[in-house]
N, C-alpha and C positions, 0 to 999 in steps of 0.2 A: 430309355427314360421318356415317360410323355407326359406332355403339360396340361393341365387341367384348368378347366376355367375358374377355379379356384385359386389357381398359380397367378396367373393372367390378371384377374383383379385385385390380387398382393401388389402388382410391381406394374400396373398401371395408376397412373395420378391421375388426379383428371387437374385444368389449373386449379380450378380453388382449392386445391389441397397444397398445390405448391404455391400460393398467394401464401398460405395459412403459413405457413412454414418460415415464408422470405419475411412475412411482419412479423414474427417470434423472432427470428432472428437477427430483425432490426433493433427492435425492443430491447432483448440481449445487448448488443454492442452497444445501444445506450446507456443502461446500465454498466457496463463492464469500462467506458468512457467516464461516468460519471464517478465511479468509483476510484479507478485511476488516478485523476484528477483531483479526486479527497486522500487519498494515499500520498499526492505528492506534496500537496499542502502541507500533511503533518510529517513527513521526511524533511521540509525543509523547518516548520517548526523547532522540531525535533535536534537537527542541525544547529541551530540558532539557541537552542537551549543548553546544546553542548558544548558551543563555547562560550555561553554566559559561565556555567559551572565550572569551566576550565581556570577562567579568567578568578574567578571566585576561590576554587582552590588557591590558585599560584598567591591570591592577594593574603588567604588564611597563612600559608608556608611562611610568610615572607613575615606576617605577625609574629607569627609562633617563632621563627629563628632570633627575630629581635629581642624578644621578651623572654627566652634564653639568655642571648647576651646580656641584658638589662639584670637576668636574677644572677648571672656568676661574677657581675662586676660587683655585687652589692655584697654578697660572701668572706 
């Protein structure tokens, strides 16, 4: 197998090419940071939402059982 300078200028960088690369890649993890970051906000939203609606069921359950009792007392 022989290498061609063809080969040679595939798999040689010169730095500005791996400069170009390391700030895409900075960029990247900022995004990928900033997003995260918005992912975890609405997880805990999200969480906090869940048990408003929890609290909200258990408080509707606890109507609706009364109000049960209230219509078989009245029969």
């Amino acid at each position: 197998m022989t290498i061609t300078k063809e080969d040679i200028k595939r798999v040689v960088q010169r730095p500005s090419d791996l400069e170009e690369i390391i700030k895409k890649l900075e960029k990247q993890k900022e995004f990928l940071k900033f997003q995260c970051k918005k992912a975890g906000a609405r997880i805990k939203w999200l969480e906090l939402n869940e048990k408003t609606l929890k609290k909200d069921i258990d408080r509707l359950f606890e109507e609706n059982s009364n109000l049960k009792t209230i219509m078989k007392g009245e029969k």
